[in-house]
C-alpha positions in Angstrom: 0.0 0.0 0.0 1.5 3.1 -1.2 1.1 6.8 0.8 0.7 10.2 -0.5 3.1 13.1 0.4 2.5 16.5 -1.7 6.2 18.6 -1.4 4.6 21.9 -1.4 6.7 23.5 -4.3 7.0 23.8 -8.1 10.5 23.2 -8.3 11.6 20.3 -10.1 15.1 19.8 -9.0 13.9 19.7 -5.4 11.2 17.2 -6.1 13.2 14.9 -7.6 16.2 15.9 -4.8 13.6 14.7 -2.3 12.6 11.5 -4.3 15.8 10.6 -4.2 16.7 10.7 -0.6 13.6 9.4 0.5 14.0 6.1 -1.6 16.1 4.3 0.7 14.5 5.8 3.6 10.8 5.6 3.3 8.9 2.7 1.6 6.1 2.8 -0.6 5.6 6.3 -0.1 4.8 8.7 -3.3 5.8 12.0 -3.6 3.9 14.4 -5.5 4.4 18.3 -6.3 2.0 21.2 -6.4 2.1 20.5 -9.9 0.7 17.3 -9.4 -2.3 17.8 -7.3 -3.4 20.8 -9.3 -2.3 23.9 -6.8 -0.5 26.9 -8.4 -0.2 29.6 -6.0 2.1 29.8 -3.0 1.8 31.6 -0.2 4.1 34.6 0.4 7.0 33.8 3.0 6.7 36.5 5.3 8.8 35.1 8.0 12.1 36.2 9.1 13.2 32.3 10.0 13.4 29.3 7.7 11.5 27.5 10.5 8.9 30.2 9.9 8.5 29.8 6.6 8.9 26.4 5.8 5.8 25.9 8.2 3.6 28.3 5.8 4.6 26.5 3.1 3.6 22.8 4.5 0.6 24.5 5.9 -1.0 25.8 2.7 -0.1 22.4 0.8 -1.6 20.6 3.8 -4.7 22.5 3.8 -5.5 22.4 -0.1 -4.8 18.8 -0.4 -5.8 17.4 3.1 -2.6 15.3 2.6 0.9 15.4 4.9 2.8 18.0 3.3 6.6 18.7 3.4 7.9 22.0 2.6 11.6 23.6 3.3 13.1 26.7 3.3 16.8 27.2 2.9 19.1 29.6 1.6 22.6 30.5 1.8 24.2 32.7 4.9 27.1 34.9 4.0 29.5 35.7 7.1 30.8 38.5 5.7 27.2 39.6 4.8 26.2 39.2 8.5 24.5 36.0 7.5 22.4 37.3 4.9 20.9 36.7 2.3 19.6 34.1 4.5 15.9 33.5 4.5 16.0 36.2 0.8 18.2 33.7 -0.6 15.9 33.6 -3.7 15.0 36.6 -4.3 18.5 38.7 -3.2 18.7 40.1 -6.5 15.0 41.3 -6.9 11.6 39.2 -7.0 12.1 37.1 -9.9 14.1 34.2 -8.5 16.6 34.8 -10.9 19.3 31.9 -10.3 22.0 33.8 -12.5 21.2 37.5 -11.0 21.2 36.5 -7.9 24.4 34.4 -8.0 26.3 37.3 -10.2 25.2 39.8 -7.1 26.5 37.9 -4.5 29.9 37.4 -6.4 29.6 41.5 -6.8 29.1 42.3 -3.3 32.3 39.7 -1.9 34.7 40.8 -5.3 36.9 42.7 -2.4 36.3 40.2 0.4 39.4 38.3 0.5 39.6 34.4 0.4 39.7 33.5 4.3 36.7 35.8 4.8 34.5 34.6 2.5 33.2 31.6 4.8 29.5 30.7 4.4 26.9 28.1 5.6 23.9 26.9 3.2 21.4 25.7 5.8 17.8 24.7 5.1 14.7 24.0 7.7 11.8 21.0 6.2 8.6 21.0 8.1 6.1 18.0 7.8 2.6 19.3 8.8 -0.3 16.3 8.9 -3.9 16.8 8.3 -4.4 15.9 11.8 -2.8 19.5 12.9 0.6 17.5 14.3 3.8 19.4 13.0 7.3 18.5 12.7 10.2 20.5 12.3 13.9 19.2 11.5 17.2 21.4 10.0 20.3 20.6 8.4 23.3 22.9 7.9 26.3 22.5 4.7 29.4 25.0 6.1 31.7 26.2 3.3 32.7 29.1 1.5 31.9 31.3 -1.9 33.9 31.2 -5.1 35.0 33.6 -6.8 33.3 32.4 -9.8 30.2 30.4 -11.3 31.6 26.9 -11.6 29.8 23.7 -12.8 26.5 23.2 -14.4 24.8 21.2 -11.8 22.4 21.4 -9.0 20.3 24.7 -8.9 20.5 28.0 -7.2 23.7 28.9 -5.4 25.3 25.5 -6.3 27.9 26.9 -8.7 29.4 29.5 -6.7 29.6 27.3 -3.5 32.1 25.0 -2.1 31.7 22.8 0.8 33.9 22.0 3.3 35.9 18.9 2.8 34.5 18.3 -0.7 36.0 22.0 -1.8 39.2 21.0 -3.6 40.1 18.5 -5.6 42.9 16.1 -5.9 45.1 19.1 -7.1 44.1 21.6 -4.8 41.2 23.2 -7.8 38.5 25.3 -5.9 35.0 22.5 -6.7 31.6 23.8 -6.6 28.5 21.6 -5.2 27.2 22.2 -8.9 30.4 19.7 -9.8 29.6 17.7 -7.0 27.8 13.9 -8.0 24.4 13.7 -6.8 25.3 11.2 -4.2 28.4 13.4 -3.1 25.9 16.1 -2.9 23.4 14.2 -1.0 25.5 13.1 1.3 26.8 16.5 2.4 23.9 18.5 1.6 22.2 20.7 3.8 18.6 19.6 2.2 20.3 15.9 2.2 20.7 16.2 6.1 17.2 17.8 6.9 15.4 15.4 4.5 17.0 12.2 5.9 16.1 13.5 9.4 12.6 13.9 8.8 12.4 10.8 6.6 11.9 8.3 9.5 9.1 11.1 10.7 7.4 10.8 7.7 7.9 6.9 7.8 6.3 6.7 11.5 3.5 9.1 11.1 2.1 8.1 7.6 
């Protein structure tokens, strides 16, 4: 017997990210997107916390399809920004989510910022909210640093201009962005990777 689990976004890369991960995690479960149940609008994310609006997110999925919804929020915190963009991650360089503009401002605000100050944490929040009103709540965090330019052509968003700790260089010291990363390096280091296999067995208990 399968169960149904709407990710409450229209993102493509993260629901097949989350398909993924869950896989090996959570049996005969099936993940749908807001494509696939018929919703189109979002609700605005008005919170100042990924918590916050990760939980608006699962909430408005859970509530139009009467089915436990997953949402996240996660974004990229800059240390010599003072941790933004944070929670404006996707829309830092104006409303569009523009992937490219926002990643070419970010590389224009740290062009002076030297190398050892250019440390940076992608973190990300997933909420599971149930029809029966129960909410959960779990986070993962990916520390690293911004390059100094757009590198690779995978993942989405930030991916190509960051690199993560550990996984950063390669064999001959080369700067590697997560967008070069393989999708099972990525997973395993992720940010999303670590707040989606924590709330797997969550999912797995309570469906």
């Amino acid at each position: 017997m399968s169960h149904k689990v709407v990710l409450a976004s229209h993102n493509p890369g993260k629901l097949v990210e989350l398909r993924r991960i869950f896989e090996p995690h959570v049996r005969g479960v099936v993940v749908l997107g807001l494509d696939d149940v018929g919703v189109s609008d979002e609700p605005a994310e008005t919170e100042p916390t990924f918590e916050g609006n990760a939980l608006i997110k699962a909430r408005a999925a859970r509530d139009a399809t009467q089915l436990p919804s997953l949402a996240d929020d996660s974004g990229i915190c800059v240390d010599a920004l003072n941790g933004m963009p944070g929670v404006l991650s996707a829309r830092w360089s104006g409303p569009a989510k523009d992937n490219a503009a926002n990643n070419a401002l970010l590389l224009a605000q740290l062009d002076e910022v030297p190398d050892e100050r250019r440390g940076a944490q992608f973190r990300c929040v997933v909420a599971l909210c149930l029809p029966d009103g129960r909410e959960f709540v779990q986070e993962g965090v990916m520390p690293g640093r911004v390059l100094r330019t757009e590198q690779g052509s995978g993942g989405f968003g930030y991916d190509p201009v960051f690199a993560a700790d550990g996984y950063d260089r390669d064999g001959a010291g080369n700067d590697v962005s997560t967008a070069e990363l393989t999708s099972a390096d990525k997973d395993a280091i992720s940010h999303r990777g670590k707040a989606l296999r924590a709330i797997a067995p969550v999912v797995a208990e309570h469906l």
